[in-house]
ChimeraX commands (.cxc) that place a marker at each C-alpha (Angstrom):
marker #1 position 201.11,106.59,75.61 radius 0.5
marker #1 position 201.35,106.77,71.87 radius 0.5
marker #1 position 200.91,109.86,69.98 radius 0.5
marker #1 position 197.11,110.04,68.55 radius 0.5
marker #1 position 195.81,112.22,65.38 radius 0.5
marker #1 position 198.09,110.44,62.97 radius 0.5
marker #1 position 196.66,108.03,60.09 radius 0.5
marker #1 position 197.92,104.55,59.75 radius 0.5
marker #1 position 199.37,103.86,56.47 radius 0.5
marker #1 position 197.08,100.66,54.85 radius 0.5
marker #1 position 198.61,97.12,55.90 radius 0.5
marker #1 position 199.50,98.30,59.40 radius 0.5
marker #1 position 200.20,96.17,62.35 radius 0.5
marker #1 position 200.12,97.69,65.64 radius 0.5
marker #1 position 200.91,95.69,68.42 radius 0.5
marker #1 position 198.70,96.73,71.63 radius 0.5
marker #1 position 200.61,97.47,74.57 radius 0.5
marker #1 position 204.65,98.01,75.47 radius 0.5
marker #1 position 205.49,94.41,75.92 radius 0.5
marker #1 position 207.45,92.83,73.04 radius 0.5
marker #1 position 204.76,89.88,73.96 radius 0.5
marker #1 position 201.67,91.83,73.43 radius 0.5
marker #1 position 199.30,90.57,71.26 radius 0.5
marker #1 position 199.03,92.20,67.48 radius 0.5
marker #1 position 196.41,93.66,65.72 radius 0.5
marker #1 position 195.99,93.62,61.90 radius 0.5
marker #1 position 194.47,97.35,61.05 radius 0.5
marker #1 position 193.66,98.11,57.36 radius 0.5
marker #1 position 192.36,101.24,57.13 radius 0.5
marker #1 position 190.47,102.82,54.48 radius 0.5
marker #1 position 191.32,105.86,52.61 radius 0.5
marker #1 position 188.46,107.78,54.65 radius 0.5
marker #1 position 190.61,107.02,57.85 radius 0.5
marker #1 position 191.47,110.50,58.37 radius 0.5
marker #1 position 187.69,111.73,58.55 radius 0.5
marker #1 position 187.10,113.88,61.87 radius 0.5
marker #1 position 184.66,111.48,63.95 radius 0.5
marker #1 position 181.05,112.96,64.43 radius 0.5
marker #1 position 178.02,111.18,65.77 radius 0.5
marker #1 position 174.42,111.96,64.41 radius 0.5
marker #1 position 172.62,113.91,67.70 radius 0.5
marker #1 position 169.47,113.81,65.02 radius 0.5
marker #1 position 169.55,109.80,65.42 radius 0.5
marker #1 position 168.50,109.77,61.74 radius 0.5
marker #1 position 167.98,105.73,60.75 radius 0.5
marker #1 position 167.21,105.10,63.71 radius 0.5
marker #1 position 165.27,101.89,63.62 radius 0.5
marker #1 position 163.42,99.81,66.74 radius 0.5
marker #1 position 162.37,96.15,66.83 radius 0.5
marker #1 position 160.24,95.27,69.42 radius 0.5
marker #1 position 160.73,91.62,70.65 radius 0.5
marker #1 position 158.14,91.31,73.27 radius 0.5
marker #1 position 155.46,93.91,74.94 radius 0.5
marker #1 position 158.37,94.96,77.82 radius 0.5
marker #1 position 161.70,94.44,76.02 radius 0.5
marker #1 position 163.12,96.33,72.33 radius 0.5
marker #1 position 166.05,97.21,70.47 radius 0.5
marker #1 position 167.15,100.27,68.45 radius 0.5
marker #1 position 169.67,100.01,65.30 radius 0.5
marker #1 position 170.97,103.08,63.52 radius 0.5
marker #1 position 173.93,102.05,60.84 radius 0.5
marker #1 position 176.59,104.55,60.54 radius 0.5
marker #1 position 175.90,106.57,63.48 radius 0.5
marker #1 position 179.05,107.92,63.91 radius 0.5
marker #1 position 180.94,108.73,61.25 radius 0.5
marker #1 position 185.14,109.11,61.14 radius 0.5
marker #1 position 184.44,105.84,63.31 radius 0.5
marker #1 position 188.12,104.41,61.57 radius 0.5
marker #1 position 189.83,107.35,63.37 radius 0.5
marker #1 position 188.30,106.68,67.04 radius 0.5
marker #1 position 189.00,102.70,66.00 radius 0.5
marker #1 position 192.93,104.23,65.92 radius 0.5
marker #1 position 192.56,106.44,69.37 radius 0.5
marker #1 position 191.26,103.51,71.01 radius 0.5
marker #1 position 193.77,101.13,69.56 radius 0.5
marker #1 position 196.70,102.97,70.22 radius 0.5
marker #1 position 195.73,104.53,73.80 radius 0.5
marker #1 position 193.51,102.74,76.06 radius 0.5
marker #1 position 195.17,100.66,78.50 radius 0.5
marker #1 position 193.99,96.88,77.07 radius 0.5
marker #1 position 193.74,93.95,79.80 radius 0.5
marker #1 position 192.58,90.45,78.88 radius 0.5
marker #1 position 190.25,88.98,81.34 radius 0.5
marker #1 position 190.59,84.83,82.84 radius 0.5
marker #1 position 187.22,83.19,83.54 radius 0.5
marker #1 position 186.46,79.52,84.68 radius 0.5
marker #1 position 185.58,77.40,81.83 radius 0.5
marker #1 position 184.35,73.65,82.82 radius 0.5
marker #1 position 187.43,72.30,85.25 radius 0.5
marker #1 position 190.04,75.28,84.61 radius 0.5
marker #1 position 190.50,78.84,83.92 radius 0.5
marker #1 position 191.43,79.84,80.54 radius 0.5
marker #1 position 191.92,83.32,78.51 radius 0.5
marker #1 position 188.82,85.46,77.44 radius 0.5
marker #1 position 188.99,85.79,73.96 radius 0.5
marker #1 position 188.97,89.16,73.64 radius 0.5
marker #1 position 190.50,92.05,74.91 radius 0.5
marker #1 position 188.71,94.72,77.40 radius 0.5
marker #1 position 188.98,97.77,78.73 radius 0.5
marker #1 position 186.23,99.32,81.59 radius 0.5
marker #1 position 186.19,103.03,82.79 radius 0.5
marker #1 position 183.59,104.67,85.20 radius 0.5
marker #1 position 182.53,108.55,84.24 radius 0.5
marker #1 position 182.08,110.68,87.41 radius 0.5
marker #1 position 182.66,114.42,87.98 radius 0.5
marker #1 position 186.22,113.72,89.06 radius 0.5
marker #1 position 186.97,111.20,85.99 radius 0.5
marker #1 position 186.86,113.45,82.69 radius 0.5
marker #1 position 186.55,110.60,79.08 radius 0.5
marker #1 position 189.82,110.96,77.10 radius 0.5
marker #1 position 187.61,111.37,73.80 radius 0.5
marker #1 position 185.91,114.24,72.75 radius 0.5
marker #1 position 183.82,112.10,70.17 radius 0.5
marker #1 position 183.24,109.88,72.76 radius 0.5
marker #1 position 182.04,112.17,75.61 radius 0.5
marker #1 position 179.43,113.68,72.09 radius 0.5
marker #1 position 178.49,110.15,72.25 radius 0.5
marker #1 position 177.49,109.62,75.73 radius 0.5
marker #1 position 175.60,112.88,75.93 radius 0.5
marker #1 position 173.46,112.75,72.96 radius 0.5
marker #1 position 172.61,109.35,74.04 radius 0.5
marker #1 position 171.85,110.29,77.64 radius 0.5
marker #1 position 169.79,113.04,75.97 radius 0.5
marker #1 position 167.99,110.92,73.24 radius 0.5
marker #1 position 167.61,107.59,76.03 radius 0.5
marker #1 position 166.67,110.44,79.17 radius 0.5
marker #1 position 169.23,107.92,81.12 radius 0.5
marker #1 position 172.57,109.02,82.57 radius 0.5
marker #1 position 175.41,107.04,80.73 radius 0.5
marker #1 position 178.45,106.57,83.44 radius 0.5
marker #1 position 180.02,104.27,82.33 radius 0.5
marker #1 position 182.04,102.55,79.27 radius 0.5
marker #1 position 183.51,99.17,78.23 radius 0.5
marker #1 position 185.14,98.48,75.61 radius 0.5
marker #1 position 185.85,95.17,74.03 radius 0.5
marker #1 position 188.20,94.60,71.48 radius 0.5
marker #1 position 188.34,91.27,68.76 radius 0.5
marker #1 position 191.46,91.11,67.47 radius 0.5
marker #1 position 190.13,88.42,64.80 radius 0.5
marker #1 position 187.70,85.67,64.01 radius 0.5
marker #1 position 189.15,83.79,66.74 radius 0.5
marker #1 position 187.85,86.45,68.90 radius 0.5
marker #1 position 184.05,85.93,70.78 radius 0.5
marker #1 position 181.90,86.15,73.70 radius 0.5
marker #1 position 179.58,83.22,74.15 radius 0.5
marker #1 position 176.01,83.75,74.79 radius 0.5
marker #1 position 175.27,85.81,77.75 radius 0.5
marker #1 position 173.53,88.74,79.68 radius 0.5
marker #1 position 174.83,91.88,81.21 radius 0.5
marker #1 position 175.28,91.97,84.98 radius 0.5
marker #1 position 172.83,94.80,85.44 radius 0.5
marker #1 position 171.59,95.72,89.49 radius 0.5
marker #1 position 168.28,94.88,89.83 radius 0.5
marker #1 position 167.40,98.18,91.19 radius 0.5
marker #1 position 167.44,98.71,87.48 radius 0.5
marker #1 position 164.08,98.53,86.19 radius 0.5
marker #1 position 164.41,98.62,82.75 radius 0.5
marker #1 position 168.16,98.79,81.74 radius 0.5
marker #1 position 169.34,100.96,78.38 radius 0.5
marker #1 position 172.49,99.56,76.97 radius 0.5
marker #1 position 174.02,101.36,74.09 radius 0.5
marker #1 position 176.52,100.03,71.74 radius 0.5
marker #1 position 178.59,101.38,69.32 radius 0.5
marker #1 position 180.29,99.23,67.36 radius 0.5
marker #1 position 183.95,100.26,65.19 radius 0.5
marker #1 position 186.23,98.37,62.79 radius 0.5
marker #1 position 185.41,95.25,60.82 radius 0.5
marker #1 position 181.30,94.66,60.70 radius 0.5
marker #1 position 181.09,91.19,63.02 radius 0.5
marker #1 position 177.66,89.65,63.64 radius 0.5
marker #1 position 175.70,89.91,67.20 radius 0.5
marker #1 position 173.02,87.71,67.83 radius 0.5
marker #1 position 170.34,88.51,70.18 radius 0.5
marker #1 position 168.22,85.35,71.74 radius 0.5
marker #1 position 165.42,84.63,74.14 radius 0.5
marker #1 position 167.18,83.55,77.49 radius 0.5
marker #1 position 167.94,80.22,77.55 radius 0.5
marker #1 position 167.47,79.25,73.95 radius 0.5
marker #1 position 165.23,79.99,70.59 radius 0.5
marker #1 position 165.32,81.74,67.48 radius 0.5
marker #1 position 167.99,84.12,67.23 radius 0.5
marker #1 position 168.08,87.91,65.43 radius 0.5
marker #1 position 171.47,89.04,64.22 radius 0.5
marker #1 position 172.79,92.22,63.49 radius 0.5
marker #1 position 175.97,92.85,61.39 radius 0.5
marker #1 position 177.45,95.91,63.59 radius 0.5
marker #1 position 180.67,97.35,62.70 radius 0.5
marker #1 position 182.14,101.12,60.99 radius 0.5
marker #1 position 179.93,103.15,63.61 radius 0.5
marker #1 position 176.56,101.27,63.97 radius 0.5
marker #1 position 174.74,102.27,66.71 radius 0.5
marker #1 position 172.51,99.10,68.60 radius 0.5
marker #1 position 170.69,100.13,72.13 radius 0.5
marker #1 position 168.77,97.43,73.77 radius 0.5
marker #1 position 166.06,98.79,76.37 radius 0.5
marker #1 position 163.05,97.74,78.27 radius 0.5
marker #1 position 163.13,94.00,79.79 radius 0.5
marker #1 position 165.83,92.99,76.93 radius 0.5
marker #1 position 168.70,92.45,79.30 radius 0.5
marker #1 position 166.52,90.51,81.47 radius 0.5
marker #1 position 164.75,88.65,78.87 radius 0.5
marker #1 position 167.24,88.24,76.29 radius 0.5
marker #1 position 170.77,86.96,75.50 radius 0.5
marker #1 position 173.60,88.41,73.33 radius 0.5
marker #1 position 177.02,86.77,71.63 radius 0.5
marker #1 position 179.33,87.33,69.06 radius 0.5
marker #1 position 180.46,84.00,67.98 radius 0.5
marker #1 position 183.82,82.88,66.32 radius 0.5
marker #1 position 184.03,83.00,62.41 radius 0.5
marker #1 position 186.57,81.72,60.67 radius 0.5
marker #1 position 188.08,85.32,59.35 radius 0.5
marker #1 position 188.04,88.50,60.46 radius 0.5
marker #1 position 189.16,91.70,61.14 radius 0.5
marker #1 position 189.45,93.63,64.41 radius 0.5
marker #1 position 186.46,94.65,65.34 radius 0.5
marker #1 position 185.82,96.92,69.06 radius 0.5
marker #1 position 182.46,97.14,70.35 radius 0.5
marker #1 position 181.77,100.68,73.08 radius 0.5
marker #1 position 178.70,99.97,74.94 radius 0.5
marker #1 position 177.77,102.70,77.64 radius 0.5
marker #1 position 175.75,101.95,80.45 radius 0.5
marker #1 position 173.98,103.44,83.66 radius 0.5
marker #1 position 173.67,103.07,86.97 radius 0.5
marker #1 position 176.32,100.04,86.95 radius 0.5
marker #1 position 178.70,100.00,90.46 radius 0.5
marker link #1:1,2 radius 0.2
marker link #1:2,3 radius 0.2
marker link #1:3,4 radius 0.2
marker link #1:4,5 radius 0.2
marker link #1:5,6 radius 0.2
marker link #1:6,7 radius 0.2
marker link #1:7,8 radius 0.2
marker link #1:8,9 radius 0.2
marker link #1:9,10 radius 0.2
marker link #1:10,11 radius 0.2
marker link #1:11,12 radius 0.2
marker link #1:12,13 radius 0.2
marker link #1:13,14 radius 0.2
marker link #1:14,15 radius 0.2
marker link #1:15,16 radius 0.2
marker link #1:16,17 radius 0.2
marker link #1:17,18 radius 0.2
marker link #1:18,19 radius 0.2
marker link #1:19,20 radius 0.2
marker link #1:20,21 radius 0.2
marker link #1:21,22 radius 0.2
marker link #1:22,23 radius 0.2
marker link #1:23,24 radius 0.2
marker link #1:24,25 radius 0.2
marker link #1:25,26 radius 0.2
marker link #1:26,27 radius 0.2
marker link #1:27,28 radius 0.2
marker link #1:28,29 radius 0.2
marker link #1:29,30 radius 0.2
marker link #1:30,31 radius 0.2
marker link #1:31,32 radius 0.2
marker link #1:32,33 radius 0.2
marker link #1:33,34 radius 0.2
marker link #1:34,35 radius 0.2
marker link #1:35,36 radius 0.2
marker link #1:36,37 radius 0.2
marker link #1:37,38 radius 0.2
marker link #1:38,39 radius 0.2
marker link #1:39,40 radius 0.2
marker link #1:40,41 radius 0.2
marker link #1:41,42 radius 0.2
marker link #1:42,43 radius 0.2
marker link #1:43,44 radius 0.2
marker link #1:44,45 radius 0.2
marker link #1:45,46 radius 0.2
marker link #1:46,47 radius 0.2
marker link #1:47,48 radius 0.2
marker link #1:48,49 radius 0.2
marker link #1:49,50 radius 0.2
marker link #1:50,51 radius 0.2
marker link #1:51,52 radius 0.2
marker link #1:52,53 radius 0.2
marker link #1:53,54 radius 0.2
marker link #1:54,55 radius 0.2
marker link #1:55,56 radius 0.2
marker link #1:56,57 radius 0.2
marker link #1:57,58 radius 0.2
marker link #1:58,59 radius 0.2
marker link #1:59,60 radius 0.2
marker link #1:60,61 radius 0.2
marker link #1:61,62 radius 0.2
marker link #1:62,63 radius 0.2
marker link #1:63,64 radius 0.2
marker link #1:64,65 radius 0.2
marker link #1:65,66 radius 0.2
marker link #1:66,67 radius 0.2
marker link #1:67,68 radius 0.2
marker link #1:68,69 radius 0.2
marker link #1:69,70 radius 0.2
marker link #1:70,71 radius 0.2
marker link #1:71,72 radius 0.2
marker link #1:72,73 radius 0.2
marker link #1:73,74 radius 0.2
marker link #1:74,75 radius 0.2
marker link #1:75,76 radius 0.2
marker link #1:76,77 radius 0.2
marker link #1:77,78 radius 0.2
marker link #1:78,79 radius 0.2
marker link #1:79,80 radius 0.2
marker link #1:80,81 radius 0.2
marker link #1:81,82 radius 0.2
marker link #1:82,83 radius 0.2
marker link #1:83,84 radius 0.2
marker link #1:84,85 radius 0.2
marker link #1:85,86 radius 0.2
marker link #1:86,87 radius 0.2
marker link #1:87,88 radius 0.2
marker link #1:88,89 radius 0.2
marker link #1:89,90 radius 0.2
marker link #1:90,91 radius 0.2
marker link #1:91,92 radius 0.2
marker link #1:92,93 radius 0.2
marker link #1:93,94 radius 0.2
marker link #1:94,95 radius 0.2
marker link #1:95,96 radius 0.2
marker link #1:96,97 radius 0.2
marker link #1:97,98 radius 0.2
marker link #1:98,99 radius 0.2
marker link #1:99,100 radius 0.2
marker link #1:100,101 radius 0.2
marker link #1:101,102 radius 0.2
marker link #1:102,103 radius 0.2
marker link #1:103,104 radius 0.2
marker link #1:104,105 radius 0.2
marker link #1:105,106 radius 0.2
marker link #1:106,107 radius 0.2
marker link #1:107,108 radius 0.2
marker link #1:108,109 radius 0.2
marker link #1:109,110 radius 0.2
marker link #1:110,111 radius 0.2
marker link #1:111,112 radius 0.2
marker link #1:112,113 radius 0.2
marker link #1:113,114 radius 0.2
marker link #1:114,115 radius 0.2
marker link #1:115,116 radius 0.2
marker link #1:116,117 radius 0.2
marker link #1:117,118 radius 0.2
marker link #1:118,119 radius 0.2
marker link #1:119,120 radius 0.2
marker link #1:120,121 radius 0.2
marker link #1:121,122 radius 0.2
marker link #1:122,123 radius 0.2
marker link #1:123,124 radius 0.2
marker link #1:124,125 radius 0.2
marker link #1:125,126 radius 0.2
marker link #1:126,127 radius 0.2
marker link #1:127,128 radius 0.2
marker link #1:128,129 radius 0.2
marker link #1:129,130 radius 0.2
marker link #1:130,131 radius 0.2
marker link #1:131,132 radius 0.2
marker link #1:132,133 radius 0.2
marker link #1:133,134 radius 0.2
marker link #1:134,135 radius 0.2
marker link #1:135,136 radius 0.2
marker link #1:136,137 radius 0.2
marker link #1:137,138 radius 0.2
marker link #1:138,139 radius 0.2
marker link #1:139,140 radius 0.2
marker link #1:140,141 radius 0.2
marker link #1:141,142 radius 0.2
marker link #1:142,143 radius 0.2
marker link #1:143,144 radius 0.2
marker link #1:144,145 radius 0.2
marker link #1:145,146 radius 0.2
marker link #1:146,147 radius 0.2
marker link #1:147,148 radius 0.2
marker link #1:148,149 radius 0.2
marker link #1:149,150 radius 0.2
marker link #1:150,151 radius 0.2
marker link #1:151,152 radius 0.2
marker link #1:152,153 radius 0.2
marker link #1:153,154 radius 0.2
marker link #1:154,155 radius 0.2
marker link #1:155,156 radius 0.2
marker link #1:156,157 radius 0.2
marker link #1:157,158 radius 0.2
marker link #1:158,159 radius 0.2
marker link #1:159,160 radius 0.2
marker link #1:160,161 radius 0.2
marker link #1:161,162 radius 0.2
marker link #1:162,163 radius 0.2
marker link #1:163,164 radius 0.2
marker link #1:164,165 radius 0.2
marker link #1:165,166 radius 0.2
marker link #1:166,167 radius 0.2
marker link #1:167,168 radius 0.2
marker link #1:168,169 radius 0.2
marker link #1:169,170 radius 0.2
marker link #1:170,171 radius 0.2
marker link #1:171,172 radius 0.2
marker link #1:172,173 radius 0.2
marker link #1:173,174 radius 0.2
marker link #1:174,175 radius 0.2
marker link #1:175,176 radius 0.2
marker link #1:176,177 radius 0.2
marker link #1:177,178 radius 0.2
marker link #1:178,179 radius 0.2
marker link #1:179,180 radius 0.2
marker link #1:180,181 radius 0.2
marker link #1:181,182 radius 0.2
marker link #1:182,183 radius 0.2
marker link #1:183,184 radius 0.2
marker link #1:184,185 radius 0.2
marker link #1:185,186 radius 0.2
marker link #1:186,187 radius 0.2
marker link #1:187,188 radius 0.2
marker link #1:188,189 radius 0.2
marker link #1:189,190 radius 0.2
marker link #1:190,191 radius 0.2
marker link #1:191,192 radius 0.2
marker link #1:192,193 radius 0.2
marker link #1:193,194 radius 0.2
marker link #1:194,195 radius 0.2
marker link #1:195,196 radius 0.2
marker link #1:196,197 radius 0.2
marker link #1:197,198 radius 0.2
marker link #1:198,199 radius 0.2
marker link #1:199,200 radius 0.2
marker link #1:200,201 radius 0.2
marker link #1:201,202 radius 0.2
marker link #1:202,203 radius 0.2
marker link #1:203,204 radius 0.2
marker link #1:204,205 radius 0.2
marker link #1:205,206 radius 0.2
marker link #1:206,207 radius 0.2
marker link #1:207,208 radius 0.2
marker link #1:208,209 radius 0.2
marker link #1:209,210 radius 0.2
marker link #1:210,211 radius 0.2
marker link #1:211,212 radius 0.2
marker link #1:212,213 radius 0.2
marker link #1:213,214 radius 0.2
marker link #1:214,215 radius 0.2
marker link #1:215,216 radius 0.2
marker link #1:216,217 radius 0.2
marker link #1:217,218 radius 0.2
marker link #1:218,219 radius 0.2
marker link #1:219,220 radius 0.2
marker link #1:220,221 radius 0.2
marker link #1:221,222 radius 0.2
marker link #1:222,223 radius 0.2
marker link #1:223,224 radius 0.2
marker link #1:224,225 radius 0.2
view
């Protein structure tokens, strides 16, 4: 594991991973990069769009601040797998790289900033967070075509937070199955939480553009197996 706490000098490459293969990610980061990470318990901004009667979504830009410093942490020290999913006659690459951990009594988060997160969230949502993935797009190239979470349906009404670090990207939230599309620009410690029937109802992607940087994207869940 590499060494955490230390500021990458602008221009960096860091290649994710110990094999001379691993893929490479282009980090820039800003002269606020060594800003202590804090998240905003008072959820000030905090703005919510209702897109039916059952289903809504919350956006808060710049919830957490420091967010280039827990872009580095992650970077540097999660253990980063890339995922293989059928695609028409064959099985190809995701495009994107992911990392999934479960929160229990026995299974402590490696981040303090990160454990802040998923408690004042648990507090603000009254929902108990247990879980985290983390997706990482390395680049423009990077995306995740339209979809919905795999949620149990014992799940009523599913809260999803998200909490989005590095380069702003563009998420697009759609009636299932097709329609008029709302997008969101989330990136440098936006906050988005979709509740009610929106996981159900609704759709998500972050499509391909033609430059980019990385971009990670935490999204915390409950009650998932």
């Amino acid at each position: 594991m590499l060494s955490i706490g230390r500021v990458l000098p602008p221009g960096t490459t860091v290649n994710v991973g110990d094999s001379p293969n691993a893929p490479a990610v282009a980090w820039q980061p800003s002269l606020w990069a060594d800003q202590s990470t804090v998240v905003d318990v008072s959820f000030r901004g905090l703005e919510r769009t209702q897109l039916d009667g059952d289903s809504w979504v919350d956006h808060c830009p710049r919830w957490m601040s420091g967010s280039e410093r827990a872009f580095e942490e992650l970077l540097r020290n999660v253990a980063w797998s890339q995922r293989r999913r059928w695609m028409y006659d064959r099985e190809v690459d995701e495009p994107r790289l992911t990392s999934w951990q479960r929160i229990d009594q026995q299974t402590a988060v490696a981040f303090k900033w990160l454990e802040d997160a998923r408690i004042s969230l648990s507090a603000h949502y009254e929902v108990r967070f247990d879980s985290t993935g983390i997706n990482l797009y390395r680049d423009g190239a990077d995306s995740v075509a339209w979809h919905r979470d795999r949620i149990p349906a014992e799940i009523v009404d599913p809260v999803v937070a998200l909490v989005s670090l590095g380069e702003p990207r563009t998420f697009l939230l759609r009636p299932q199955g097709g329609g008029k599309s709302r997008a969101f620009r989330l990136g440098h410690g936006d906050l988005l939480v979709t509740g009610g029937q929106t996981q159900r109802r609704f759709e998500h992607s972050v499509p391909k553009v033609k430059s980019s940087g990385p971009r990670m994207s935490i999204a915390l869940r409950h009650g998932v197996r």
